[in-house]
C-alpha positions as MATLAB code, in Angstrom:
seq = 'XXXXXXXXXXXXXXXXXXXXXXXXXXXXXXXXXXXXXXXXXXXXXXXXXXXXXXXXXXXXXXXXXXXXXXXXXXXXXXXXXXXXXXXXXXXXXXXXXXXXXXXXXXXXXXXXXXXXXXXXXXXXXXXXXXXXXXXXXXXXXXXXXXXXXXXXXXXXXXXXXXXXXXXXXXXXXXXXXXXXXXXXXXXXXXXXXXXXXXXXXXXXXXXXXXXXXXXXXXXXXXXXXXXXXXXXXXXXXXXX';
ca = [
       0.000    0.000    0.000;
       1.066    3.148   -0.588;
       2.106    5.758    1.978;
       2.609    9.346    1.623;
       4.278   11.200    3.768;
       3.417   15.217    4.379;
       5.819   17.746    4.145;
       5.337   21.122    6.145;
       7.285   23.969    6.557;
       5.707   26.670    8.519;
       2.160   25.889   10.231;
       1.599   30.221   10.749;
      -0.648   33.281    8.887;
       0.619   33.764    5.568;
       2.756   36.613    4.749;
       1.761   39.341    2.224;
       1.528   38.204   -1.406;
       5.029   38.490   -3.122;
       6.965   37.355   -0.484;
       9.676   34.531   -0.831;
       8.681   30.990   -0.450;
       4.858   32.599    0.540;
       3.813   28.715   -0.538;
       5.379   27.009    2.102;
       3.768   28.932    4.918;
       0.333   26.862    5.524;
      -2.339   28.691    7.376;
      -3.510   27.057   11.045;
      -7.224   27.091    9.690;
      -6.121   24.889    6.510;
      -3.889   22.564    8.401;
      -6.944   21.745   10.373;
      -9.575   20.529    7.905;
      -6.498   18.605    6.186;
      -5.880   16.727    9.777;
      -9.498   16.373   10.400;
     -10.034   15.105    6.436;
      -7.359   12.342    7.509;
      -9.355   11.009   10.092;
     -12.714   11.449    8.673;
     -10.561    9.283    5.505;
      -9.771    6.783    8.111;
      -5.607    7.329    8.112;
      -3.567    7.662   11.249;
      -1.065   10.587   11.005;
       2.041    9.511   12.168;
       5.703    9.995   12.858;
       8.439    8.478   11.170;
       9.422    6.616   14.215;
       5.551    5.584   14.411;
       6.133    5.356   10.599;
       9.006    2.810   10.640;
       7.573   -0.918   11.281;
       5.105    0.812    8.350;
       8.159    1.081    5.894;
       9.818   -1.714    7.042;
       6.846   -3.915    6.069;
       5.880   -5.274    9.554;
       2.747   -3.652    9.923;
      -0.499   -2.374    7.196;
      -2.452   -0.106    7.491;
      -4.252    3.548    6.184;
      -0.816    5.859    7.493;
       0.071    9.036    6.394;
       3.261   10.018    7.754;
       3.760   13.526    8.762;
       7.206   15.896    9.080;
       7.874   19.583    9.146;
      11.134   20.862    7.948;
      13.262   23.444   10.341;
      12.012   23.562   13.826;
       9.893   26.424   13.672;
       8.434   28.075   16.765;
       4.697   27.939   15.614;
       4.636   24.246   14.275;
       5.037   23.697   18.643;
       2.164   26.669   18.649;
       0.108   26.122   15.802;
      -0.063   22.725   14.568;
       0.889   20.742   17.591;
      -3.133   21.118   19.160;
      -4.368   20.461   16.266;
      -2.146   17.244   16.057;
      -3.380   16.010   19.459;
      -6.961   16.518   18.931;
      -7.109   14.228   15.907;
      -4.659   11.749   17.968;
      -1.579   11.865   15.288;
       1.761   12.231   16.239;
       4.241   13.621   13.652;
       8.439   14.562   13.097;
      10.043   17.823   13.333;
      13.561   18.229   11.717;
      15.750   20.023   13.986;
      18.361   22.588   13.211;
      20.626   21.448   15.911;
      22.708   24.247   16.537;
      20.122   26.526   15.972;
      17.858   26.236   19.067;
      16.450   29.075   20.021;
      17.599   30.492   17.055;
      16.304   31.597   14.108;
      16.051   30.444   10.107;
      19.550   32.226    9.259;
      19.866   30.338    6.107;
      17.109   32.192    4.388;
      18.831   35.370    5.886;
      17.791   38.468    2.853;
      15.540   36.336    1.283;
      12.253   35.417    3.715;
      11.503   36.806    7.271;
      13.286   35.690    9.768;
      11.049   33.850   12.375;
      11.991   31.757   15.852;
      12.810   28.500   16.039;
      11.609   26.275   18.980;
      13.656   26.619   22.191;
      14.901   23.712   23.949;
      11.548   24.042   26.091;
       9.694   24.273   23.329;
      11.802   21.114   22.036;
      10.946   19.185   25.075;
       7.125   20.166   25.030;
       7.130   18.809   21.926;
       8.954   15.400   22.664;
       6.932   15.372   25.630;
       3.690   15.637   24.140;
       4.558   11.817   22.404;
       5.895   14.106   19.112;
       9.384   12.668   17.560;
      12.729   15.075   16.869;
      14.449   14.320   13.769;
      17.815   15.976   12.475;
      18.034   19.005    9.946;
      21.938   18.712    9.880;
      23.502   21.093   12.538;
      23.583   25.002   10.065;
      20.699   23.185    7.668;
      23.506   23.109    5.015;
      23.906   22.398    1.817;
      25.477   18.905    1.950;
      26.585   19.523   -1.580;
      27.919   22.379   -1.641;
      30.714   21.372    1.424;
      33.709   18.841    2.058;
      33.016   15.150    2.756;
      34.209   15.389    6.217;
      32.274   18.851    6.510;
      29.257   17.022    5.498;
      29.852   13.900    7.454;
      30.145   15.982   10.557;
      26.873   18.220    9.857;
      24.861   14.816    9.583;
      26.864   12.783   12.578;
      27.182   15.432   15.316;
      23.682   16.818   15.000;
      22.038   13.723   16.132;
      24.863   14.156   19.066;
      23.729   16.918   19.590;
      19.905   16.647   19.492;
      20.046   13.739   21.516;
      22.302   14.999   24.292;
      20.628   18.569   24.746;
      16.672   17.568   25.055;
      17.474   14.309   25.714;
      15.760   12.318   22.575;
      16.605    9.608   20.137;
      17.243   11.307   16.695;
      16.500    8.478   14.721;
      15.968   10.023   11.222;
      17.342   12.815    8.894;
      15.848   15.330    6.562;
      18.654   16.556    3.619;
      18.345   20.455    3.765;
      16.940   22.165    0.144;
      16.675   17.778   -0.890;
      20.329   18.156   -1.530;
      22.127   15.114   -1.359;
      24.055   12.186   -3.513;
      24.552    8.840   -2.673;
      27.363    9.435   -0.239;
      25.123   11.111    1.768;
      23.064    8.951    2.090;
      25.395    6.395    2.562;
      26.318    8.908    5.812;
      23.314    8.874    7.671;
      22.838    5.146    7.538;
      26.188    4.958    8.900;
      25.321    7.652   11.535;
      23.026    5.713   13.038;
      19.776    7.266   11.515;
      17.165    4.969   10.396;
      15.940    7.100    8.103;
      16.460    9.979    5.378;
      13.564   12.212    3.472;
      14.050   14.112    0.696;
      11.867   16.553   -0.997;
      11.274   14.244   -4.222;
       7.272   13.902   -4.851;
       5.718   10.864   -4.902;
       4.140    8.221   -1.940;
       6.406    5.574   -0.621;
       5.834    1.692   -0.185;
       7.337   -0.992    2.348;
      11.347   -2.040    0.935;
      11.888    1.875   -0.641;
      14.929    3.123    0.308;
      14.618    4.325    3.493;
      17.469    6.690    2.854;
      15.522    8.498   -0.209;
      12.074    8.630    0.914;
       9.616   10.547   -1.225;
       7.332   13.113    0.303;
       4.340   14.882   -0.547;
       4.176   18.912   -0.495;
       1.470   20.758    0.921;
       1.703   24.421    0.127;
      -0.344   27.280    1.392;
      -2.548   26.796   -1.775;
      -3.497   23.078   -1.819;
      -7.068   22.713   -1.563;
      -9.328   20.312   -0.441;
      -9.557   18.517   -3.901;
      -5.886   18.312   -4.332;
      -5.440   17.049   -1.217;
      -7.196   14.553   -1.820;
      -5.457   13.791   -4.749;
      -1.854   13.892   -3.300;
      -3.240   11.619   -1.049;
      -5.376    8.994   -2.519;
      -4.137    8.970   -6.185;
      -0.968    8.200   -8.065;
      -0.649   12.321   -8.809;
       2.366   13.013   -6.852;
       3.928    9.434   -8.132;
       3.815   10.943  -11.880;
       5.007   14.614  -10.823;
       8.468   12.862   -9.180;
       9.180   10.238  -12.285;
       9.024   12.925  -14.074;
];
């Protein structure tokens, strides 16, 4: 069976029209009804660590897994109610030397806007939510040395899992950026697994260190939700 698996920036009031990456910036009203349309479909939103025996083929079922990219303030604020009152759980990529910090990599191009703080972090773990690893900077891994890489993949799930005391047990590739080295990395780091930003749903024996995901912008509408999720839409758009 097919599973896809969300991807989710910013769960906040979108800026003013014309601004920078506007699209990934998903309104709290609209993250709702797509939640509630999930359960009303029958799926279980879930983390990748409640994801795993899912991809691994030991378990069936209707799943939708569900990950936001960066760490941002109001995904702990905005999304994370709405998350427990439909009774999903769901993986936040950390920026781990960013804590409390803000998105600098976007620095001249979008607003700058908080990142969660390492209460926030531990609110979030605590509330049955899983921490996943955004490389330490959210660098390009392709645009840096091996061992430069190696070290922005390896010592952020050090790091995530010594400061709010969590198991980091899978990776997100900043901007989808990776080759097969990396890849290659974060299995040997210990991750279980890796997401990129490639469209399409995933099935049990995919590589679980290039796993698809599924987009939803600020625009997606109920329709094409629908179709992300149901159909083989987003499986065309990333053969292609």
């Amino acid at each position: 069976m097919k599973i896809p698996i969300l991807m989710y920036h910013q769960i906040d009031k979108p800026p003013q029209r014309g601004t920078s990456l506007r699209g990934l910036i998903v309104a709290p009203s609209s993250f709702a009804w797509q939640m509630r349309m999930l359960r009303w479909m029958g799926f279980q939103g879930l983390s990748m660590r409640d994801l795993e025996p899912y991809l691994q083929g030991e378990k069936q079922g209707k799943v939708v897994g569900i990950t936001f990219d960066d760490g941002y303030q109001n995904n702990l604020d905005n999304a994370l109610p709405i998350l427990l009152k439909n009774g999903f759980t769901a993986t936040c990529y950390a920026v781990s030397s960013l804590i409390g910090g803000t998105n600098l990599w976007d620095k001249g191009k979008v607003e700058e806007k908080p990142l969660m703080t390492l209460e926030n972090w531990r609110t979030w773990r605590d509330a049955g939510m899983d921490i996943g690893s955004h490389t330490r900077t959210h660098a390009d891994l392709t645009a840096i040395s091996v061992d430069k890489a190696r070290n922005e993949i390896t010592d952020s799930k050090k790091e995530l899992e010594n400061t709010i005391g969590c198991e980091a047990r899978h990776f997100c590739y900043p901007y989808g950026l990776f080759t097969p080295l990396h890849s290659a990395m974060t299995k040997e780091s210990g991750f279980i697994t890796a997401t990129t930003t490639q469209r399409g749903r995933v099935v049990a024996g995919d590589d679980l260190y290039t796993l698809r995901r599924v987009l939803i912008a600020r625009s997606t509408n109920a329709i094409q939700f629908l179709v992300k999720i149901i159909s083989a839409y987003e499986d065309r758009r990333g053969s292609n």
